[in-house]
C-alpha positions in Angstrom: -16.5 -31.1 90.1 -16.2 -34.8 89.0 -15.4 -35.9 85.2 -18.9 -37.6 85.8 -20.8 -34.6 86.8 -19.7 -32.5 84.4 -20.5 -34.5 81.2 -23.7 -35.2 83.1 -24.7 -31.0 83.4 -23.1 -30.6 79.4 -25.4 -32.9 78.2 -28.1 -31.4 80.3 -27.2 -28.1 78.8 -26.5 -29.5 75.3 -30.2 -30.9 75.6 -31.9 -27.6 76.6 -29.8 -25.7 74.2 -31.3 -27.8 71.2 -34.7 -27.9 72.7 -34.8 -24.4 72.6 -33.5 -24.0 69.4 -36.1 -26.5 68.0 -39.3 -24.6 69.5 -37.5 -21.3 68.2 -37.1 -23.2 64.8 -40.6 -24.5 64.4 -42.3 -21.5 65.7 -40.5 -19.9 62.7 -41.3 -22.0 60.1 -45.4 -22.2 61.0 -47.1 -21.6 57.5 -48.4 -17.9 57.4 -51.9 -17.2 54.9 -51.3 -13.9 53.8 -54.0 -13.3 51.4 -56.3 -15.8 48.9 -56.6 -15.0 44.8 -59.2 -14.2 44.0 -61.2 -13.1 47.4 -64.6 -14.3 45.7 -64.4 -17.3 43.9 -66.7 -19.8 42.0 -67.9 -23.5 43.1 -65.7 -25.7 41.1 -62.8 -23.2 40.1 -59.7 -22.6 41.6 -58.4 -20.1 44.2 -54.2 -19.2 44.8 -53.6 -19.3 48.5 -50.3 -16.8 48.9 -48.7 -16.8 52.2 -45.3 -18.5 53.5 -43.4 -21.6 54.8 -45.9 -23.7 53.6 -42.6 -26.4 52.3 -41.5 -26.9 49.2 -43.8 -29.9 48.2 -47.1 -31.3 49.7 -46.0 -34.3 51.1 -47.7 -34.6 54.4 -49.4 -30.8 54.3 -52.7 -30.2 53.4 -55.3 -27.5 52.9 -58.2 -27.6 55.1 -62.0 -26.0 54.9 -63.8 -25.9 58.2 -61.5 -28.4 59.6 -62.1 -30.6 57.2 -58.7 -32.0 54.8 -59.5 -30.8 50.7 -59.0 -34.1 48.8 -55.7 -35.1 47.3 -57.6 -34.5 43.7 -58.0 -31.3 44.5 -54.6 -29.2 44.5 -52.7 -28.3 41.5 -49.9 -26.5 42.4 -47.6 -26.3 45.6 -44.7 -24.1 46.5 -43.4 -22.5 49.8 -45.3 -19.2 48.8 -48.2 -20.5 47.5 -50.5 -23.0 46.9 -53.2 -23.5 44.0 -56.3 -26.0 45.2 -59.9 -26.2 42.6 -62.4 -25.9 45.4 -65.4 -28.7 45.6 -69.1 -27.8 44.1 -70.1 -28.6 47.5 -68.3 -25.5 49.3 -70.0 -21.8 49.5 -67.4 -20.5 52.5 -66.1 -21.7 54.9 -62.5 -21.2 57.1 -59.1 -22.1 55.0 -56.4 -23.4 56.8 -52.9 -24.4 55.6 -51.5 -27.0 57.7 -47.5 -29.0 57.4 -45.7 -30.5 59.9 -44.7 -27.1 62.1 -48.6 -27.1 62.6 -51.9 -25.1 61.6 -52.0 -21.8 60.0 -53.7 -18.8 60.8 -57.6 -19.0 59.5 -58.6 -17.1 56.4 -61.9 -16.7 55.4 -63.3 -18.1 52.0 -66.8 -16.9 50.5 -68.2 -17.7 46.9 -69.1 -15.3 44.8 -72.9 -16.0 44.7 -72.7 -15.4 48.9 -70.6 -11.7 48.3 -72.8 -8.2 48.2 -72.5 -6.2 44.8 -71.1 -3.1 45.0 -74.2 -0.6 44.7 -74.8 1.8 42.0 -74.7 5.2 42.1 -78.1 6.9 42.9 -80.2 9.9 43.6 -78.1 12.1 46.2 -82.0 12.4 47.5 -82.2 8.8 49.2 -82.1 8.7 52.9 -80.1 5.5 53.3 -76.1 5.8 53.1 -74.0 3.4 50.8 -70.8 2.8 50.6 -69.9 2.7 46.6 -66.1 2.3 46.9 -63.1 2.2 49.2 -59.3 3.3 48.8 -58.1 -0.4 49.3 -59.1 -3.5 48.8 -56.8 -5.0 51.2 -56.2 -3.4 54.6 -54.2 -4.1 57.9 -55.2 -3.4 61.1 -54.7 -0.1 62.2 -54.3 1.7 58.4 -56.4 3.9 57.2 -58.9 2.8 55.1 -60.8 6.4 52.6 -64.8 5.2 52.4 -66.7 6.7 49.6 -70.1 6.6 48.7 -73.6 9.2 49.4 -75.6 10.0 52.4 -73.2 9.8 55.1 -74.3 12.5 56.8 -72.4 15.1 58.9 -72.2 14.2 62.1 -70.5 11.4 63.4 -72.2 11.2 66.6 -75.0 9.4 66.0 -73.5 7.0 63.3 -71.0 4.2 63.5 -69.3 1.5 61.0 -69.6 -1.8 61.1 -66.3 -4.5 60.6 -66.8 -8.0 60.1 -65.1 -9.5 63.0 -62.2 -11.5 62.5 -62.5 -15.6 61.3 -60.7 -16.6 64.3 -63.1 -15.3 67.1 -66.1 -16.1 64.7 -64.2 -19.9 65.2 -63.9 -19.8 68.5 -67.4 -18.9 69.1 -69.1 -21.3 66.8 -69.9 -19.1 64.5 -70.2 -19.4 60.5 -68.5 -18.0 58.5 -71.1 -16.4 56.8 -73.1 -14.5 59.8 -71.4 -11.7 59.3 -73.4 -11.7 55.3 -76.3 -12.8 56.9 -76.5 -10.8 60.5 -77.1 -12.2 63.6 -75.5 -11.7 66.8 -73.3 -8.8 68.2 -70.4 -10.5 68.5 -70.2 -11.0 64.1 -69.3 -7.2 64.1 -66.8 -4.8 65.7 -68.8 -1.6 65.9 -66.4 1.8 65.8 -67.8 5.3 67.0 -67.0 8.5 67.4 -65.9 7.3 71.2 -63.0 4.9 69.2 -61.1 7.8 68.2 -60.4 6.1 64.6 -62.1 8.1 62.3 -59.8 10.8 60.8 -62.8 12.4 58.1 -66.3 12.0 58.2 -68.7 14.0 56.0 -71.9 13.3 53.6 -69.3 11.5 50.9 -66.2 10.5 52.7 -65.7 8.8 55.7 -61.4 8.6 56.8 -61.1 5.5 59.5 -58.4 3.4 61.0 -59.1 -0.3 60.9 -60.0 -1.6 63.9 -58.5 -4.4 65.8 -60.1 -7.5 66.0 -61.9 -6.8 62.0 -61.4 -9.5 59.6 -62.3 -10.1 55.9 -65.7 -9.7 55.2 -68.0 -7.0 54.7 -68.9 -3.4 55.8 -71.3 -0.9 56.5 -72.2 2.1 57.6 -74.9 3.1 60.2 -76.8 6.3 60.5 -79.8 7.9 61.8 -81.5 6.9 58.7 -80.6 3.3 58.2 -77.9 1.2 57.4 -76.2 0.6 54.2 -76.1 -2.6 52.2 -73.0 -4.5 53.1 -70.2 -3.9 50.7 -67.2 -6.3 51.0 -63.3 -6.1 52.0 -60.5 -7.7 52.7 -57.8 -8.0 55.5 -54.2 -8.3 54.7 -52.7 -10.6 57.0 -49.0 -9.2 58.1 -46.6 -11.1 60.4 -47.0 -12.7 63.3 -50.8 -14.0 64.1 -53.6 -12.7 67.0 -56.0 -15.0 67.6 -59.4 -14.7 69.8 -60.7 -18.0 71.5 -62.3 -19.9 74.5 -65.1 -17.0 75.3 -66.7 -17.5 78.5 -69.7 -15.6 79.1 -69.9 -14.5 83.4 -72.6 -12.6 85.0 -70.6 -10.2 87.2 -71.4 -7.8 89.9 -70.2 -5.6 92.3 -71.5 -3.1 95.3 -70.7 0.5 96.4 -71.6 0.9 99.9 -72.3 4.7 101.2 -73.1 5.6 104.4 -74.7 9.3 105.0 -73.5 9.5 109.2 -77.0 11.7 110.2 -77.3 13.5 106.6 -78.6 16.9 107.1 -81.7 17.7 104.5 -79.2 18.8 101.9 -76.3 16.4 101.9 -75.8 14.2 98.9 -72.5 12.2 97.8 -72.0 11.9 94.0 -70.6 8.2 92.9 -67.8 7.9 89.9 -68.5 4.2 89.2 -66.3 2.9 86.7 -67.9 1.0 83.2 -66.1 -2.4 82.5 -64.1 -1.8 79.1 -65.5 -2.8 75.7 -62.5 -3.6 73.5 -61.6 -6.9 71.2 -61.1 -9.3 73.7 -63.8 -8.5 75.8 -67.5 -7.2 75.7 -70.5 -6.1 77.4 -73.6 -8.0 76.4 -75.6 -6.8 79.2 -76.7 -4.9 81.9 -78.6 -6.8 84.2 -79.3 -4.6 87.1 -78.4 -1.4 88.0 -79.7 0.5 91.3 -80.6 3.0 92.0 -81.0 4.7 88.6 -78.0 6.3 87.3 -77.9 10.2 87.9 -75.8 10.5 84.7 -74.2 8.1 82.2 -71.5 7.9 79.9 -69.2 10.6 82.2 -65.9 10.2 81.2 -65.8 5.9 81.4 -68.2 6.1 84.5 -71.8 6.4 85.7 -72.5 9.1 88.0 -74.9 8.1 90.8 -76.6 10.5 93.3 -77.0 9.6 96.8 -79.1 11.6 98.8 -80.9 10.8 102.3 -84.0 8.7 102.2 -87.0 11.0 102.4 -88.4 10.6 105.9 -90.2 13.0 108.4 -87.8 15.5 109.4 -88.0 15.0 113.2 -86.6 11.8 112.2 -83.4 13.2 109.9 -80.3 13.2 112.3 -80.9 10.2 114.3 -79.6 7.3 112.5 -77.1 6.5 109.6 -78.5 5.9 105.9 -76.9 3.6 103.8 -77.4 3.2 100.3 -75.9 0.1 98.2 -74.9 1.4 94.5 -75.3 -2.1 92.8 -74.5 -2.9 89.2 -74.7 -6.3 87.6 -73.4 -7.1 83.8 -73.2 -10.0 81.7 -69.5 -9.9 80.0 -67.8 -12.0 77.4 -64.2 -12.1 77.9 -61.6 -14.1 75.3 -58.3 -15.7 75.4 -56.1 -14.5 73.7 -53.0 -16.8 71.5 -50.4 -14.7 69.8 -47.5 -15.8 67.6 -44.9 -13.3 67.1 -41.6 -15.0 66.5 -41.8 -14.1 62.5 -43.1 -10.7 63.4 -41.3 -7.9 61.4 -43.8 -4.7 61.0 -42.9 -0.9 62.3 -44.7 1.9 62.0 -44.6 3.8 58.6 -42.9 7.4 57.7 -44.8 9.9 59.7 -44.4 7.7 62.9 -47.1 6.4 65.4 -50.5 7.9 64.2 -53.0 10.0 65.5 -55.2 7.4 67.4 -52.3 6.4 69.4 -50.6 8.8 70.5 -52.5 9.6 74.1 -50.8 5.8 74.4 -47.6 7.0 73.8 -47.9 10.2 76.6 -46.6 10.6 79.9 -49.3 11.1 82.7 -49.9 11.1 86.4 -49.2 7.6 86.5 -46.9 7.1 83.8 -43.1 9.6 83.7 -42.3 8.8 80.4 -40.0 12.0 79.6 -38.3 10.9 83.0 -34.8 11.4 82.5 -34.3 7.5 83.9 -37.1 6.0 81.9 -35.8 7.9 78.7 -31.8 7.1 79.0 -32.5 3.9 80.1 -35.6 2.6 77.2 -33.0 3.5 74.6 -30.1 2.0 76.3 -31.7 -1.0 76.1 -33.3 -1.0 72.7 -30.8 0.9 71.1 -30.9 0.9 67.2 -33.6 -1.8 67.1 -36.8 -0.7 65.2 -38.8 -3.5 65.5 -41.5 -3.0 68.2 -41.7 -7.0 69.3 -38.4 -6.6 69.2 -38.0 -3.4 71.2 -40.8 -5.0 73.6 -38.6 -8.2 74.6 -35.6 -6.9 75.1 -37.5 -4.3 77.6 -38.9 -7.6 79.3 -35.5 -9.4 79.4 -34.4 -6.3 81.5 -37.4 -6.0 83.9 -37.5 -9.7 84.6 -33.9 -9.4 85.4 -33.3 -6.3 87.3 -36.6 -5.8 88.7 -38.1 -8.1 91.2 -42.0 -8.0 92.2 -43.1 -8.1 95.5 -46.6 -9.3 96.9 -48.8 -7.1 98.7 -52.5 -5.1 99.2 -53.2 -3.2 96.0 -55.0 -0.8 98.0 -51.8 -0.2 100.2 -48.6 0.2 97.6 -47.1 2.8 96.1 -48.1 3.3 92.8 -44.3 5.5 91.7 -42.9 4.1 88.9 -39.7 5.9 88.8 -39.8 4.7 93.4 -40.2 1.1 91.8 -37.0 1.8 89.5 -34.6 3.4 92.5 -35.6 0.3 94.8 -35.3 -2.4 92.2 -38.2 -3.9 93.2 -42.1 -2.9 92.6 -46.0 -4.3 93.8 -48.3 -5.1 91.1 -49.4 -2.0 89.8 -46.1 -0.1 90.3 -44.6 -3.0 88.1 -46.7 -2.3 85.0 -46.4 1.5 85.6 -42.6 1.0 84.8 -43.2 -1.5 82.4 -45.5 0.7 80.4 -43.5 4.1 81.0 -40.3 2.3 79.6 -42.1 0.8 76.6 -43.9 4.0 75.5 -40.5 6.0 76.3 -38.7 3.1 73.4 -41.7 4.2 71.3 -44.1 1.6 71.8 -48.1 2.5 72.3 -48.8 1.4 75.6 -51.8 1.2 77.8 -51.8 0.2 82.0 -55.0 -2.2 82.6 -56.5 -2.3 86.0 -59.6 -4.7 87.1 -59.8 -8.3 88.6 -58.3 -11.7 88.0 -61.7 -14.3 88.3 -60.8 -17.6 90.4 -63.4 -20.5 89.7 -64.5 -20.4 93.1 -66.4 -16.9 92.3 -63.9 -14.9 94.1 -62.0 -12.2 92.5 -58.9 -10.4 93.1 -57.9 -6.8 92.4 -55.1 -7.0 89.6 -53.2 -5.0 86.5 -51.6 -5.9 83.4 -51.0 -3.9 80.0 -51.3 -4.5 76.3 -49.0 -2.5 73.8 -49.8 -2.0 70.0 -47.7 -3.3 67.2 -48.9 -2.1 63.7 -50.8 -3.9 61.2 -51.8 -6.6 64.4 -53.3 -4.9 66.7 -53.3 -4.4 71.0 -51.2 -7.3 72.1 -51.5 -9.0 75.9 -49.1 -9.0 78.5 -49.5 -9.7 82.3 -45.4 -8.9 83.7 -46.5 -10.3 87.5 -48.1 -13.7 86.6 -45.2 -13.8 83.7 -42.5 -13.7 86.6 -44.5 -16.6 88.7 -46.0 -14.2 90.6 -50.0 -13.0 91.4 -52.9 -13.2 93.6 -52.2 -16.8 96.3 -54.7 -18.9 95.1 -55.1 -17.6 91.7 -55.1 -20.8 89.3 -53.9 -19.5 86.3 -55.1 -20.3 83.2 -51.4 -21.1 81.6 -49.4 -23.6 82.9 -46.3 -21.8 80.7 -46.0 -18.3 82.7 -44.1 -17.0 79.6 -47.0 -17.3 77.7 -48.5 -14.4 79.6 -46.6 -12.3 77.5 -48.0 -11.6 74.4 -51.2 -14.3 75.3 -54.0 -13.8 78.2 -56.3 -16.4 79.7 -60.2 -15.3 79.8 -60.2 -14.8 83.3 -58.9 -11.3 83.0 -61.5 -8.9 83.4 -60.3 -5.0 82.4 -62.6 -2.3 84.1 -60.3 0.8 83.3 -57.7 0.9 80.3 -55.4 3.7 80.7 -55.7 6.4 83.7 -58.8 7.9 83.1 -59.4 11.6 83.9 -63.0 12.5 85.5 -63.3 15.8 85.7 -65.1 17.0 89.4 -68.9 18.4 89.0 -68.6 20.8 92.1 -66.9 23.8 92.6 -65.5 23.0 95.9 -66.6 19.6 97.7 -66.1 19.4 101.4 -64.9 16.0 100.7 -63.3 13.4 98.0 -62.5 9.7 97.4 -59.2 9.4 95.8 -58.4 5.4 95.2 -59.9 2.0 94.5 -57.4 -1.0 94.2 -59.3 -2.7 90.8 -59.5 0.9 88.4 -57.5 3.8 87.7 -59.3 7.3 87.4 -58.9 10.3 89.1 -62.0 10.7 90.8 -64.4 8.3 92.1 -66.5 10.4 95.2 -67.0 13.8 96.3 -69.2 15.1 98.5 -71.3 18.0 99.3 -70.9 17.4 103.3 -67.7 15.1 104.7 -70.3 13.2 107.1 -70.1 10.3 105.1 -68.1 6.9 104.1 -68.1 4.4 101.6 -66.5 0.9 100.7 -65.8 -0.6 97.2 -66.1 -4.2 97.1 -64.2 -6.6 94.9 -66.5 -8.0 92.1 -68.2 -10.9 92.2 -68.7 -13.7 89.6 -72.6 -14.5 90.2 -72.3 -17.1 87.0 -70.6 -18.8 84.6 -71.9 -19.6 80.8 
């Protein structure tokens, strides 16, 4: 190669080199709120902000409320670790930033004292309505478990729920104040956690045990029972490393059909219909259910709604003669988030006692999933090896799958879905990628959970798809799509990142999960002449049987009816 050439590709590489080394460096030194002194505080006082890399001296840097810059008057002391600012008469909450020249921090929230519940007395054991009266901590991260004490809790956790403050940064994203969550108002202020979470590790008349849910945020929390809820009592979020943050919501009207054909249905014939429920989790929610025919035979089965189809009732010289179709159609109104991570400075593991409770079925082999596989096993801690922390872990797992295993394009409904076949080939389709994917990060000890459902183009079309999200302690289920991370997806998709990389650890909102996990639906007859094993956009074990196999069905993809 020519002199020429060659300084011209080392100064090409030089270039890159540095530029890489300069995002990695300012991604590192992004200022971090950790926690505010005190959490309440009083018009006109002052408040310690503690966190890091927020510089040495002011200089350029700033505190912000609501987006708005505090006045140079206003700060008293600045170090890397914390900042002291007096806080304007005119302020009663609002959303603190920390911003320097590596950019904006995370958002914490700030409420005066006037706007915080008091902690309620103790009363009559006799009252009706429960009330939370202390808690173990008064900071908490995401995921630990958090001891609620207080009277009339009741027994049964069936019928009653707890209610989070949602974090600051999806009550930004959605316009909200920072005070609806004190003052009530929509849905999406809360997170909501029932017996259906899995969280709650105690629950009885005095005591309630419960993990912190992702997505909660400083604020307040109560409890809700048969009998009413309680008074709001307040709490606080400790903010770890690294940063989640919710934003962008777009609200879509969605809909999709089952179509079942009875082929001359004798008197007695009926098909039963597993039809998967979209998931509810922190980056995505079901406001609505706009239509839904015919009427659900039985909901809330497993993470589906059973629907009975039977032959139209019609004179019975006429039964035999021509084929009955029935449409199973269901129409919802979802909000679905993007999601922004940072997790450069992340440096959390779990604690002694290793991944809890709530976990754990994360952390499991299953039928799609061969986690005590001999090759998943050997080869997870080959490539971790001694490293503990999960990000960490998680990476280096991606820095081997992008390297050694190359994705193919194809029909969903047509590929295999064998992990450990995806790992002998070198090579995999969609679904069998995130298979291995997740079955080599639960083997290096990393909660992991499959995702199936649809990718939503802006044309209205959809397309079958899968992705995962793994857990990392104290911060909560984090994003990752491997297929549209490698360049790959859907022809014609028009993704939402222009950076593929950012797809892991960050998701667009035009993800839309229908089944988390595979999902076991246990059969309601004895012996069925007849059962419907597969759909490309969920994952369950069951989704028809029939009592006569003179029938036939087709799924269709879902379809994006509108766009708010």
């Amino acid at each position: 190669m020519p002199r020429r050439a060659m300084k011209r590709w080392g100064f090409l590489l030089a270039a890159a080199l540095l530029l890489g080394i300069g995002g990695a460096y300012y991604r590192f030194r992004l200022p971090q709120v950790e926690r505010l002194d005190p959490s309440g505080f009083e018009p006109g006082g002052t408040i310690l902000i503690r966190g890091r890399n927020f510089g040495a001296d002011r200089r350029t840097s700033f505190v912000s409320l609501d987006g708005s810059p505090l006045s140079s008057s206003s700060y008293e002391k600045w170090s890397d670790g914390s900042i002291e600012v007096s806080i304007p008469f005119s302020v009663d909450s609002g959303l603190l930033r920390v911003a320097t020249p590596f950019g904006r921090s995370n958002p914490a929230i700030l409420i005066a004292n006037s706007k915080l519940p008091k902690a309620v007395k103790a009363e009559a054991s006799g009252a009706a309505n429960p009330r939370i009266l202390s808690l173990s901590a008064k900071e908490a991260e995401i995921g630990s478990l958090l001891e609620i004490s207080g009277i009339n809790f009741g027994l049964n956790m069936q019928f009653s729920a707890l209610r989070f403050s949602r974090n600051p940064g999806t009550l930004e994203a959605s316009g909200q104040s920072a005070m609806a969550a004190l003052e009530g108002g929509a849905a999406q202020d809360f997170i909501e956690v029932t017996h259906k979470d899995g969280l709650f590790e105690r629950w009885d008349d005095k005591r309630i045990g419960v993990r912190v849910p992702e997505g909660a945020g400083s604020g307040v929390l109560t409890v809700l029972t048969p009998h009413g809820e309680s008074p709001p009592f307040p709490y606080s979020i400790r903010q770890g490393s690294g940063s989640k943050y919710l934003f962008a919501p777009a609200v879509y009207s969605l809909q999709y059909e089952i179509k079942v054909n009875l082929a001359s249905p004798a008197k007695d014939d009926y098909v039963l219909v597993y039809a998967p429920d979209p998931v509810s989790s922190g980056s995505q929610s079901l406001k609505e259910v706009q239509e839904e025919s015919p009427e659900a035979y039985l909901r809330n089965y497993g993470s589906s709604t059973v629907f009975r189809v039977t032959p139209p009732a019609e004179p019975q010289e006429n039964q035999g003669r021509r084929n009955a179709e029935t449409i199973i159609r269901r129409t919802f109104l979802m909000t679905v988030y993007s999601v922004e991570t940072e997790l450069s400075s992340y440096r959390g593991e779990f604690k002694e006692g290793g991944i809890p409770e709530f976990l754990k079925p994360y952390a499991q082999a299953n039928p799609r999933l061969p986690v005590g596989a001999r090759e998943i096993s050997s080869l997870a801690a080959k490539i971790v090896g001694r490293e503990r922390n999960p990000q960490r872990k998680a990476a280096a797992l991606w820095s081997w799958l992008a390297k050694n295993i190359r994705w193919t394009a194809g029909d969903l409904d047509k590929e295999s879905l064998s992990a450990l076949g995806a790992l002998g080939a070198k090579k995999a389709g969609t679904r069998q990628y995130v298979y291995l994917t997740a079955s080599l990060f639960r083997a290096a000890g990393i909660p992991a959970a499959p995702i199936t459902g649809f990718l939503l183009n802006k044309d209205g079309s959809s397309s079958p798809h899968a992705w995962l999200e793994y857990y990392l302690p104290a911060l909560g289920w984090i994003p990752f799509d491997p297929v549209l991370a490698l360049g790959g997806g859907p022809q014609g998709f028009d993704a939402g990142f222009q950076d593929k990389s950012h797809y892991f650890g960050s998701l667009d909102n035009r993800h839309l999960a229908i089944s988390r996990d595979f999902q076991r639906i246990p059969s309601m007859l004895e012996s069925p002449a007849k059962k419907n094993l597969g759909a490309a956009w969920s994952d369950q074990s069951l989704y028809e049987e029939a009592s006569s196999p003179r029938y036939s069905s087709t799924w269709q993809n879902i379809r994006i009816l509108g766009q708010y």
